[in-house]
C-alpha positions in Angstrom: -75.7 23.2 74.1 -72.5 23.5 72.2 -73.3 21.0 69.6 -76.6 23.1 69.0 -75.0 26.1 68.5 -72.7 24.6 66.0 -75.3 23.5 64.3 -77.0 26.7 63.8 -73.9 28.5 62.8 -73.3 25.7 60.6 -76.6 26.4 59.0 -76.7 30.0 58.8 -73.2 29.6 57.2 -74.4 27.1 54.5 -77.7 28.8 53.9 -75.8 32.6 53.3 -73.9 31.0 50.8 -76.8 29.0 49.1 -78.7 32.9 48.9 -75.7 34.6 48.1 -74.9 32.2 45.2 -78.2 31.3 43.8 -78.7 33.0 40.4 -82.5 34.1 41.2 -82.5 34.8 44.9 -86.2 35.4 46.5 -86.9 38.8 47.7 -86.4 39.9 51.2 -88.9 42.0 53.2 -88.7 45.7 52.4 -86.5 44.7 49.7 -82.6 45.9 51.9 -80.2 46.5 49.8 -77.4 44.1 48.7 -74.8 45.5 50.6 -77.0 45.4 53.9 -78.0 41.8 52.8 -74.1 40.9 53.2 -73.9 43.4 56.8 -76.8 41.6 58.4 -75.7 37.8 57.1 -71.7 38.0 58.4 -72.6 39.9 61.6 -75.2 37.2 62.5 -72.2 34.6 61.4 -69.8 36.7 63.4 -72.4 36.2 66.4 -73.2 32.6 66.0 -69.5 31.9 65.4 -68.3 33.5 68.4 -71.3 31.2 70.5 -70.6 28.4 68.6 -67.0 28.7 69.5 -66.6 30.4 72.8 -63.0 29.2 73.2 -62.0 30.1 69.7 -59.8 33.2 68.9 -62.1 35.9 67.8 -59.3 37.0 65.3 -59.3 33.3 64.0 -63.5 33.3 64.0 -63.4 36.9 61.9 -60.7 35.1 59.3 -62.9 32.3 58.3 -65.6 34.7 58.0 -63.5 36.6 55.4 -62.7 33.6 53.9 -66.1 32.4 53.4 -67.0 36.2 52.3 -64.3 35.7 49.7 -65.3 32.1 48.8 -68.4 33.8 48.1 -67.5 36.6 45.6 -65.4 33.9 43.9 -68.8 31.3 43.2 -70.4 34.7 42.1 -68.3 35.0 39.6 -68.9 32.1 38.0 -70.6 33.8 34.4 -73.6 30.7 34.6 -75.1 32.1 37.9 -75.3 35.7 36.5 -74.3 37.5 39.8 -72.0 40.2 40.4 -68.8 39.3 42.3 -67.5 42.4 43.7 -64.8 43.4 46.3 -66.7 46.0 48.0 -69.3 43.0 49.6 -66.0 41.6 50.8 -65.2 44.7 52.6 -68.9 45.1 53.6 -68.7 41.1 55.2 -65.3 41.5 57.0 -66.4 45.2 58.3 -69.9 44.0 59.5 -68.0 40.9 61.0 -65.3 42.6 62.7 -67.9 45.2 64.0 -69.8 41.7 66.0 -66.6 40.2 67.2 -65.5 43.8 68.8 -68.7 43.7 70.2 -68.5 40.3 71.2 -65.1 40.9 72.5 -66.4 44.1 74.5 -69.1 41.6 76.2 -66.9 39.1 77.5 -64.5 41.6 78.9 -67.8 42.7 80.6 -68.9 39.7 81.7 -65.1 38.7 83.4 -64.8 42.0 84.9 
């Protein structure tokens, strides 16, 4: 179950980054915005991570996140792929992140309680 997880996380992680880089991204449904594009994509991550890892530290799940949010805005930057790298969708990835894994966070306490 584990490995499947992983896998999914894995993929949702690698296909976010494929969308978020490619130079002509398709349209989305009801056309969201690009900063909720970036709040749906890492709290989805942040949820998957955090089943994908259920022994991991949350704090350690939420910095890779950031890191891959910032690995991001860097490829976007790249002039060829005509995107806009800027530092308000890395605050919009680690806020929608850190919102899951307090959530997440709050749902295990639950669930040991």
């Amino acid at each position: 179950m584990q490995r499947r997880a992983r896998a999914i996380f894995y993929s949702a992680a690698v296909f976010t980054f494929v969308m978020a880089t490619l130079p002509q991204p398709p349209t989305l449904p009801g056309t969201p915005s690009d900063k909720v594009q970036h709040i749906l994509a890492f709290a989805t991550l942040a949820v998957l991570g955090a089943f994908a890892y259920p022994k991991a530290s949350l704090l350690r799940i939420w910095l890779w996140l950031l890191a891959l949010g910032a690995a991001i805005e860097l490829a976007q930057a790249i002039p060829i792929l005509h995107r806009d790298s800027e530092l308000a969708d890395l605050l919009a990835d680690g806020a929608a992140a850190l919102v899951a894994i307090l959530g997440v966070a709050w749902l295990r306490r639950r669930r040991r309680e």
